[in-house]
PAKOLDREN-371455 format. One record per residue: z, x, y of N, C-alpha, C in turn. Coordinates in pm, whole numbers, plus 50000, padded with zeros to 5 digits. Layout:
! residues N
REC    n_w    n_u    n_v   ca_w   ca_u   ca_v    c_w    c_u    c_v
REC      Z      X      Y      Z      X      Y      Z      X      Y
...
***
This chain:
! residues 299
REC    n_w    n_u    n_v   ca_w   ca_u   ca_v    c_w    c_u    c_v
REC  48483  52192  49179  48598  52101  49176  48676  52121  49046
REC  48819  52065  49049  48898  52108  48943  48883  51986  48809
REC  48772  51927  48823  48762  51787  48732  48747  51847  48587
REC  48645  51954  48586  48591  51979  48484  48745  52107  48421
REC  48713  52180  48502  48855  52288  48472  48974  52210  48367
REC  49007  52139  48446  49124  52059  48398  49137  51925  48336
REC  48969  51893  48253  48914  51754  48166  48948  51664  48194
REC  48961  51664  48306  49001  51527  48414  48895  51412  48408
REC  48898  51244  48412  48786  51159  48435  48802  51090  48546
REC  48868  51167  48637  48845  51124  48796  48939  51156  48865
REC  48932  51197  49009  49029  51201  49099  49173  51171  49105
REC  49264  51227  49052  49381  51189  49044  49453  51130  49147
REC  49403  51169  49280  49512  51189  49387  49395  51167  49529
REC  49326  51096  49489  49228  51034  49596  49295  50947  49686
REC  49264  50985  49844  49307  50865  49905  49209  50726  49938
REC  49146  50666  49846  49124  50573  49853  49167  50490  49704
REC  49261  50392  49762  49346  50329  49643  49254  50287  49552
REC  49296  50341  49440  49280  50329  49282  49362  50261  49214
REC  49349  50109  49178  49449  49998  49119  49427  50041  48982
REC  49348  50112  48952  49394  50199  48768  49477  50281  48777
REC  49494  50357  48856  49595  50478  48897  49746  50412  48915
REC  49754  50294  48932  49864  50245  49001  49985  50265  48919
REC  50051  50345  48982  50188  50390  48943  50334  50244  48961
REC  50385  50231  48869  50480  50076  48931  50630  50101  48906
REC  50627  50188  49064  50738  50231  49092  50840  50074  49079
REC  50951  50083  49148  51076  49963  49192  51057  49886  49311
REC  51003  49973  49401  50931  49937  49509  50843  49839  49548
REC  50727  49896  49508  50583  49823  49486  50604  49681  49370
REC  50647  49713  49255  50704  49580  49187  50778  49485  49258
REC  50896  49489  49305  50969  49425  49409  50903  49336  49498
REC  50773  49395  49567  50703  49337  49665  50591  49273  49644
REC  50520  49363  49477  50445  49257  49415  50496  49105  49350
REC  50624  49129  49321  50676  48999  49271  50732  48911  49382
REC  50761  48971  49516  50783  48835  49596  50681  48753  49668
REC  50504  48846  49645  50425  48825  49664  50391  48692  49571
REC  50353  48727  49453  50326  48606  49374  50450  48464  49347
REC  50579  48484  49367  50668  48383  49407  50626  48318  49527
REC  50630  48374  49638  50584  48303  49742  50476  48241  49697
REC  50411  48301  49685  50212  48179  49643  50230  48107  49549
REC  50304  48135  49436  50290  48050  49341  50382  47914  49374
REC  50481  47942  49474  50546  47857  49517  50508  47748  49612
REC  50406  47789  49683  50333  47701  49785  50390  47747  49942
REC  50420  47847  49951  50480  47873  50069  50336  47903  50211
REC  50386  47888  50312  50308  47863  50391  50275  48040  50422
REC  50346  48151  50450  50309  48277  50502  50416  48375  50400
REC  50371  48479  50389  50448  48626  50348  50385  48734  50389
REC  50537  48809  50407  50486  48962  50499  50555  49066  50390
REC  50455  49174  50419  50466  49298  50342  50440  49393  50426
REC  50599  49447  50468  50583  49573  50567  50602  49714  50479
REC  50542  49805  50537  50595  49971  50497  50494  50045  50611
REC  50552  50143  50578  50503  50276  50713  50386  50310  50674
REC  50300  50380  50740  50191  50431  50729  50180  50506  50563
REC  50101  50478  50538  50033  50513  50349  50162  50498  50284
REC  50234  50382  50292  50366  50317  50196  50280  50260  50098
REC  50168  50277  50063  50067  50179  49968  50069  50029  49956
REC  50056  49976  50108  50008  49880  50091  49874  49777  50108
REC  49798  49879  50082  49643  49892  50092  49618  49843  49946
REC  49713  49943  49859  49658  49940  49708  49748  49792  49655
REC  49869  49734  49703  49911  49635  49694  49810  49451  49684
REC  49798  49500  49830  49656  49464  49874  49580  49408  49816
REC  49510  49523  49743  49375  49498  49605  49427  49479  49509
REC  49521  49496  49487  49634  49454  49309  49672  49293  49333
REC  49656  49238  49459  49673  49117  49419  49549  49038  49471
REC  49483  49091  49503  49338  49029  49524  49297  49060  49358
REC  49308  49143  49261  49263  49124  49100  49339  48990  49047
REC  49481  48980  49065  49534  48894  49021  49507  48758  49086
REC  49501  48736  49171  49442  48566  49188  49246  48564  49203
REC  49231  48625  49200  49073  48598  49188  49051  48518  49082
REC  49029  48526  48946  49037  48437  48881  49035  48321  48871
REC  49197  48318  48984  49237  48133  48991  49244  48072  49131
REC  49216  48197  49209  49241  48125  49315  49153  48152  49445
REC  49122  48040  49545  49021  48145  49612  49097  48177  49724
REC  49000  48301  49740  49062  48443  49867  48982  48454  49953
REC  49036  48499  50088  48993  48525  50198  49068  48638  50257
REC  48979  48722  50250  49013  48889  50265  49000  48868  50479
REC  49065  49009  50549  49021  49022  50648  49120  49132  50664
REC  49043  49279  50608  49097  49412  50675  49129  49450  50793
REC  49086  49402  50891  49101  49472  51011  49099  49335  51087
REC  49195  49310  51132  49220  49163  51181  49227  49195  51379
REC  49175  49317  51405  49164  49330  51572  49049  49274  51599
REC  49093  49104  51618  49003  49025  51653  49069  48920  51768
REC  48969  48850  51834  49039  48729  51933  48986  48603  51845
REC  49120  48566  51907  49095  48419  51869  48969  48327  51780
REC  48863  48364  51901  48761  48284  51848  48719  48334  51733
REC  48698  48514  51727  48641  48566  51613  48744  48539  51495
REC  48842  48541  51527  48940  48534  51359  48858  48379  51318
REC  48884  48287  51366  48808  48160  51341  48645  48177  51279
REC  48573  48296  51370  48446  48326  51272  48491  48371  51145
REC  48545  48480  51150  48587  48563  51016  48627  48480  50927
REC  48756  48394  50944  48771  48302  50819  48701  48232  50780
REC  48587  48113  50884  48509  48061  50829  48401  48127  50746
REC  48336  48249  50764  48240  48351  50648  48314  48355  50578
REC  48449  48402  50542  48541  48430  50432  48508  48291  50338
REC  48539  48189  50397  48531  48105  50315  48391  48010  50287
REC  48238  48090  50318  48103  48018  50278  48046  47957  50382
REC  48122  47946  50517  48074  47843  50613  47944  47926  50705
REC  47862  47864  50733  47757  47930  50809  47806  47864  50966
REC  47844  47941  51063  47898  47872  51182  47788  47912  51309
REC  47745  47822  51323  47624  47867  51495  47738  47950  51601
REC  47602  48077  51638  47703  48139  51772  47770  48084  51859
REC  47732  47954  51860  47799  47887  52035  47801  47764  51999
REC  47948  47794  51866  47998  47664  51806  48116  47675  51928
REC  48208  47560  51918  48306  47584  52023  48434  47585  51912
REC  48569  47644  51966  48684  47674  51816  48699  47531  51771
REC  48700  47444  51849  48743  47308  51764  48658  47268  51657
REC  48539  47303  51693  48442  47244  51565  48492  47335  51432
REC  48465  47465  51487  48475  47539  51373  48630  47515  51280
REC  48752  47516  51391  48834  47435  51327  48859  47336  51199
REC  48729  47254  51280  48738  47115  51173  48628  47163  51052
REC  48542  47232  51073  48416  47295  50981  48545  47354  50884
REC  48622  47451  50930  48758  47508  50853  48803  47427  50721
REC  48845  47320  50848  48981  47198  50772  48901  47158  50658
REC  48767  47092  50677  48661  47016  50565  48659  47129  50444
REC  48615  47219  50484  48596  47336  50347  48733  47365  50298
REC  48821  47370  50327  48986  47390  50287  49052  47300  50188
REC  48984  47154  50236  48993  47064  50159  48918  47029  50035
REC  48838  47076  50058  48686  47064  49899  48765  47194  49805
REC  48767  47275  49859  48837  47388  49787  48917  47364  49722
REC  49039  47289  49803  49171  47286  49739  49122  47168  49599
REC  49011  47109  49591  48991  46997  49491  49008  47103  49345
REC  48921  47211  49369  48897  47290  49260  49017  47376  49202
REC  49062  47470  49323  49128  47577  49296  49285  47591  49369
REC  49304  47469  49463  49451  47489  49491  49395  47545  49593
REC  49506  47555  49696  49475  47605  49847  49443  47749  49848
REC  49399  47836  49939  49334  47931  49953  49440  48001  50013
REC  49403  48155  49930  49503  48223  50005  49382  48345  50095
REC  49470  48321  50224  49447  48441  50332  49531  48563  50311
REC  49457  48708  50280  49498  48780  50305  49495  48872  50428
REC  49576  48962  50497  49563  48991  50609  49615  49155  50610
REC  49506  49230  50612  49582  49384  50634  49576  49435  50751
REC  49663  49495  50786  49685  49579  50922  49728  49472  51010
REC  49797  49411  50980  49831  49242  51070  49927  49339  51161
REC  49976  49378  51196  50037  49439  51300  49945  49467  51448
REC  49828  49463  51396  49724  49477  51521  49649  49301  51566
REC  49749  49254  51486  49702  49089  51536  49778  49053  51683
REC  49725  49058  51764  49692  48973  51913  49807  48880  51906
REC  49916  48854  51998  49989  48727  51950  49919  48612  51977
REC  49820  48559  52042  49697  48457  52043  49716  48447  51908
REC  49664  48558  51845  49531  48533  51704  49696  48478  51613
REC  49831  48537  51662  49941  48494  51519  49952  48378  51546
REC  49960  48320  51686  49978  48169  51684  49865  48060  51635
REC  49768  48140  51617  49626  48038  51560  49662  48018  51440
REC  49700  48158  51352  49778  48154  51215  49847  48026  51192
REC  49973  48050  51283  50068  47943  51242  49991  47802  51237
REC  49865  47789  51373  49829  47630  51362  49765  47591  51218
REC  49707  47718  51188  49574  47733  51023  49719  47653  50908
REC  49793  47711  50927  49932  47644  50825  49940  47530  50817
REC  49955  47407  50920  49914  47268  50935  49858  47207  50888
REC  49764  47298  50833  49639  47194  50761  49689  47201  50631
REC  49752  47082  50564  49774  46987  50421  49780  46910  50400
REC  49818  46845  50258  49761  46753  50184  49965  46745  50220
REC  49969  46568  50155  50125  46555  50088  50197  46610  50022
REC  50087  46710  49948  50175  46763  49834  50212  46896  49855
REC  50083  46967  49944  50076  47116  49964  50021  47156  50056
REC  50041  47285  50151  49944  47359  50213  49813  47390  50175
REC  49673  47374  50233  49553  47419  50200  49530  47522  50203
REC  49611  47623  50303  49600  47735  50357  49690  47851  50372
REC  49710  47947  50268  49829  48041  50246  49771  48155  50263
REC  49869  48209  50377  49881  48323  50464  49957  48443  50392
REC  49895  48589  50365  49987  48677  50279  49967  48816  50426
REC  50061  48838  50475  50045  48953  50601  50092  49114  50554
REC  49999  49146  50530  50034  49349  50484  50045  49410  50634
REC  50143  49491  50676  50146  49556  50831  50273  49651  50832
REC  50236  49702  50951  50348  49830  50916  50428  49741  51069
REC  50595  49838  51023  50724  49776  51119  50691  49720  51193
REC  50564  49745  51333  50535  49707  51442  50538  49529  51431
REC  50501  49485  51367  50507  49351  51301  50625  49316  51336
REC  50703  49320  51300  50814  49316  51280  50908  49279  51427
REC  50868  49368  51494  50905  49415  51630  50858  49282  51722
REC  50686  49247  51677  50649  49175  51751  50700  49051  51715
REC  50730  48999  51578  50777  48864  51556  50926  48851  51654
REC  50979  48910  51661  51112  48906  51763  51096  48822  51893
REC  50952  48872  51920  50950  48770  52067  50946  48607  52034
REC  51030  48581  52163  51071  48438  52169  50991  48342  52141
REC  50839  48350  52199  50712  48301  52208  50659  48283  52062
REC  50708  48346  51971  50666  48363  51830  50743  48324  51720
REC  50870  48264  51796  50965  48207  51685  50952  48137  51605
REC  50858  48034  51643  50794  47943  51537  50728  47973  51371
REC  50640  48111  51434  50575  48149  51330  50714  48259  51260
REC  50784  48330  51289  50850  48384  51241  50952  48290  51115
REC  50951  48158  51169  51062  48102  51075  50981  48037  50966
REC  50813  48046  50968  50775  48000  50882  50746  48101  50779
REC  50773  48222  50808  50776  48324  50683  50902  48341  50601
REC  50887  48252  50494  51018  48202  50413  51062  48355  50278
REC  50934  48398  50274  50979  48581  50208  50880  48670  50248
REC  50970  48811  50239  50914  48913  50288  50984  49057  50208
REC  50875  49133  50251  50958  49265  50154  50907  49385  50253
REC  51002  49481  50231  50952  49622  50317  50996  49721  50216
REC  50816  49791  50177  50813  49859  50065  50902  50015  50130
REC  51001  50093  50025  51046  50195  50091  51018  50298  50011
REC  51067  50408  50088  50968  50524  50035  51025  50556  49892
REC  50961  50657  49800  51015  50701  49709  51122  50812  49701
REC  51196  50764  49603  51320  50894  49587  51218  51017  49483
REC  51310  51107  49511  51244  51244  49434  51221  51244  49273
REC  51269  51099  49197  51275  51051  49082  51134  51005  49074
REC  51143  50912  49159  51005  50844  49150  50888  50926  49182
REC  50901  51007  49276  50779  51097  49338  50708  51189  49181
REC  50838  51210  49088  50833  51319  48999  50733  51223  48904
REC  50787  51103  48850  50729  50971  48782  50627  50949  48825
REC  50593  50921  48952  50427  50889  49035  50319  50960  48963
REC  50395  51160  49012  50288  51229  48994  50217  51279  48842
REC  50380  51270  48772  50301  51246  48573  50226  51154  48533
REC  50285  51062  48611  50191  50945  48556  50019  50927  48607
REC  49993  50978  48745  49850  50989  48761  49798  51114  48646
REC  49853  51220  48670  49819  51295  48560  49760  51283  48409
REC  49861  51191  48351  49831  51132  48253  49736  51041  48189
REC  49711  50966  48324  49587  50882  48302  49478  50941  48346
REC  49467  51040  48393  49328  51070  48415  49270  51234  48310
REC  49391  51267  48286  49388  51400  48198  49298  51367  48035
REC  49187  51411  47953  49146  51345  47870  49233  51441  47741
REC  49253  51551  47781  49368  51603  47672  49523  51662  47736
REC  49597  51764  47706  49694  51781  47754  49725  51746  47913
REC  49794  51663  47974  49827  51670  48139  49857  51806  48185
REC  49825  51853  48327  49860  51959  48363  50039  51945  48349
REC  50113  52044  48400  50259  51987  48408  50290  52050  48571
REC  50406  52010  48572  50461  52021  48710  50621  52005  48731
REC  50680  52089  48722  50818  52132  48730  50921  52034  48810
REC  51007  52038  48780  51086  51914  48865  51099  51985  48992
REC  51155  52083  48981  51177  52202  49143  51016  52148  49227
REC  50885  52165  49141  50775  52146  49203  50733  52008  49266
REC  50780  51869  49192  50797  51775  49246  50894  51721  49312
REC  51027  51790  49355  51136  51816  49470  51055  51858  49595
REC  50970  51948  49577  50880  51994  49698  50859  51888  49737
REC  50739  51837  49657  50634  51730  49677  50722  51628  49796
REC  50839  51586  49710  50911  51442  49761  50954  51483  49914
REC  50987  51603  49870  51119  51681  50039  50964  51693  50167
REC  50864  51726  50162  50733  51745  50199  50684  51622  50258
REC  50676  51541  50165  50561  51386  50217  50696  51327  50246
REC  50812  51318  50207  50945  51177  50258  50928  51086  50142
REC  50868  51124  50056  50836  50950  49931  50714  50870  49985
REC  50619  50921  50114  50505  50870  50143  50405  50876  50001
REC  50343  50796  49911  50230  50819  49853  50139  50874  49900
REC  50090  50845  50034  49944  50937  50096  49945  51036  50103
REC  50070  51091  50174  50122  51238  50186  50112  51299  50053
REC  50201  51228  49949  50207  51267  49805  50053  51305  49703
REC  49969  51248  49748  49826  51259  49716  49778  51302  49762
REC  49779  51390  49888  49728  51501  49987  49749  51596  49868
REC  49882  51615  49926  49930  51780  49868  49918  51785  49708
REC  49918  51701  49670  49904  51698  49513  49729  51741  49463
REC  49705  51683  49531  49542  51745  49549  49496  51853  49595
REC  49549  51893  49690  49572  52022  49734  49606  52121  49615
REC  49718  52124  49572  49785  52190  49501  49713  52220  49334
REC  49644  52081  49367  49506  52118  49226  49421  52181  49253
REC  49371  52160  49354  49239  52296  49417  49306  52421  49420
REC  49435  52435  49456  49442  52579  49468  49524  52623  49329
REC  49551  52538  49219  49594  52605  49071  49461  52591  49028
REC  49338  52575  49050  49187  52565  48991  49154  52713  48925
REC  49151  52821  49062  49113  52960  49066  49216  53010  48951
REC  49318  52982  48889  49403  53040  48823  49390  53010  48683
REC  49298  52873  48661  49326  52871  48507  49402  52886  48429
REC  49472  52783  48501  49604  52774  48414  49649  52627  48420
REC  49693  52535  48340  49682  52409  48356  49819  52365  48424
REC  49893  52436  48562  50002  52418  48599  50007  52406  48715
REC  50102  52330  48804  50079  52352  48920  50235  52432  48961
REC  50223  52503  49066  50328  52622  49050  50372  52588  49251
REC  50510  52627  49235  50618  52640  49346  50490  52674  49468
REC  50459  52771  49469  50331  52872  49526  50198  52744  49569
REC  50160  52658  49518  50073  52565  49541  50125  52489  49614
REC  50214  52428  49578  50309  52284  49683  50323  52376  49785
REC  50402  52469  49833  50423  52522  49968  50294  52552  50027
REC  50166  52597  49963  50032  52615  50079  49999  52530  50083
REC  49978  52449  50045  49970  52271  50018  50033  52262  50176
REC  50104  52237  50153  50175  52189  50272  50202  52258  50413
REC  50157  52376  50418  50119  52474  50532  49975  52427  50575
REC  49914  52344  50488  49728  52321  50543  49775  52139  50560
REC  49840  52069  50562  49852  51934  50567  49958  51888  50689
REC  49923  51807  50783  49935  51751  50899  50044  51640  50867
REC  50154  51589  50887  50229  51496  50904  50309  51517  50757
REC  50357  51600  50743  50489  51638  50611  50530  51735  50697
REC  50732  51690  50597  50844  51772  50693  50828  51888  50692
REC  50794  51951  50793  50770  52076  50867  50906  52191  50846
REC  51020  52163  50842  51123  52212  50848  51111  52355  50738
REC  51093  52276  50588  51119  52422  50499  50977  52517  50522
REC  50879  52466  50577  50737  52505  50633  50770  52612  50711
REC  50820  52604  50833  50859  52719  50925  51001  52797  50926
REC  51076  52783  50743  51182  52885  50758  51135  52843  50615
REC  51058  52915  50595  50976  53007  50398  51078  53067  50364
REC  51162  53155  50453  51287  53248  50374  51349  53146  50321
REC  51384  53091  50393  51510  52999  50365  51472  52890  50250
REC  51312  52835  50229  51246  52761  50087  51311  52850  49985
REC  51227  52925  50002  51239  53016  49920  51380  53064  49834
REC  51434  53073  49918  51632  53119  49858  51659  52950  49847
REC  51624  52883  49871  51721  52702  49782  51594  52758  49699
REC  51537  52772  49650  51453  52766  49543  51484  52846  49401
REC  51504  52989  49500  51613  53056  49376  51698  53022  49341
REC  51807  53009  49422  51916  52928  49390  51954  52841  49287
REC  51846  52757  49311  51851  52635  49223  51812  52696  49100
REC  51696  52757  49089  51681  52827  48937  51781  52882  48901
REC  51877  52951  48992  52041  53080  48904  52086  52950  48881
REC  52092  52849  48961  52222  52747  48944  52179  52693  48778
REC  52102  52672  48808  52039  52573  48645  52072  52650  48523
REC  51989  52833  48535  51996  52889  48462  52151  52938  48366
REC  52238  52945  48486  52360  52972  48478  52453  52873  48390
REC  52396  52741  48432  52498  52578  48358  52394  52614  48234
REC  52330  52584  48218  52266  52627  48080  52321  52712  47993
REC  52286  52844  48018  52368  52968  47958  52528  52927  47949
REC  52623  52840  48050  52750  52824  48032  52771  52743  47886
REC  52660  52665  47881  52678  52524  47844  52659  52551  47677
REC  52575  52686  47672  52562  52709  47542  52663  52862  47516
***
């Protein structure tokens, strides 16, 4: 592996989110801050949409660090559950031991009682919810009833929904209007521009490099961006990629030549400059005469 080669203290470009790694693009800030407005505000639900590996996995766990502390959480990754089970799941989330062949109302009220002791200590509880796009419209309307339960002053029970567009699509139906109007903010993280992609990838570099960072050419992180679309996952594929194959070279760079096989071995990046290489290749020169040329004019 290229850890040692290149005095690296861990995986730069791992796809399993790393909240040390976390790069804080405009994006991800944006959505982290309407995240904590909403909660800190007392709002009853918030949604956080983006496309597949828009990083909101690592969002996710960046704000599960930040209210732990003060507030209590109730995680539930994979929310392809019915009815009754979301009702199990939250009640374990939140300490309750519930008999198999409780019926939902009890557990309900088993719910409401612990929601309320809670809120004595720590303020109402926030639910988090990833992949909510695969929530059942059953299981969203149970959501909305879980909202109901408060005090005069506040909700016991705050709903935070991470999901890609499909969400989105489904709140539209008529049947769901209710819960739709109770999501008072929302954000849809968007991809990165070729600025940011360039910023992302120095900056993992940097933190994990224990002496000089490798470097990486702006032309080379133009690849990167034109390749993944501003996807992070994509962006941490090939970036990883592109370290395994500058490893054999010993040389602390990653070169034009890496991003393009990079991306000839990786599944779901734009294919286009992939199957006309001539044509990469000449915008590639290009761009080097063009640069080289305003330069030389310029001096």
């Amino acid at each position: 592996m290229y850890l040692y080669q290149f005095a690296m203290k861990k995986i730069p470009f791992g796809q399993t989110p790393d909240t040390e790694l976390f790069c804080a693009t405009k994006t991800h800030i944006d959505a982290m801050n309407v995240l904590l407005f909403s909660i800190n505000s007392g709002e009853a639900f918030c949604k956080i949409t983006g496309e597949v590996g828009s990083g909101k996995t690592m969002l996710c766990r960046l704000l599960i660090r930040k209210l732990e502390n003060n507030r209590n959480i109730a995680y539930i990754p994979n929310p392809n559950l019915s009815v009754k089970s979301l009702h199990y799941a939250l009640a374990k989330e939140l300490g309750l031991k519930i008999k198999v062949d409780s019926r939902e109302d009890q557990i309900s009220q088993s719910i409401q009682a612990r929601l309320i002791k809670l809120n004595k200590n720590r303020g109402p509880v926030v639910l988090i919810i990833d992949e909510a796009q695969i929530l059942s419209d059953a299981a969203l309307e149970a959501l909305r009833l879980f909202t109901n339960i408060e005090t005069e002053q506040q909700k016991l029970l705050q709903i935070v929904l991470f999901a890609q567009p499909e969400l989105d699509k489904k709140l539209k139906q008529k049947h769901l209007r209710q819960l739709k109007q109770r999501i008072s903010f929302s954000c849809q993280i968007k991809s990165l521009s070729a600025f940011q992609v360039a910023e992302y990838i120095r900056y993992r570099l940097s933190k994990v490099c224990q002496g000089d960072p490798i470097s990486i050419s702006n032309i080379c992180a133009w690849l990167v961006h034109y390749f993944s679309r501003g996807t992070p996952r994509l962006i941490n594929t090939l970036c990883h990629k592109a370290l395994m194959l500058a490893y054999p070279k010993n040389k602390k760079q990653i070169t034009v030549t890496n991003i393009i096989k990079a991306a000839f071995d990786t599944e779901g990046v734009n294919r286009f400059l992939v199957k006309h290489l001539k044509l990469t290749i000449t915008v590639i020169l290009l761009s080097i005469s063009t640069t080289t040329f305003a330069f030389l004019g310029g001096a």
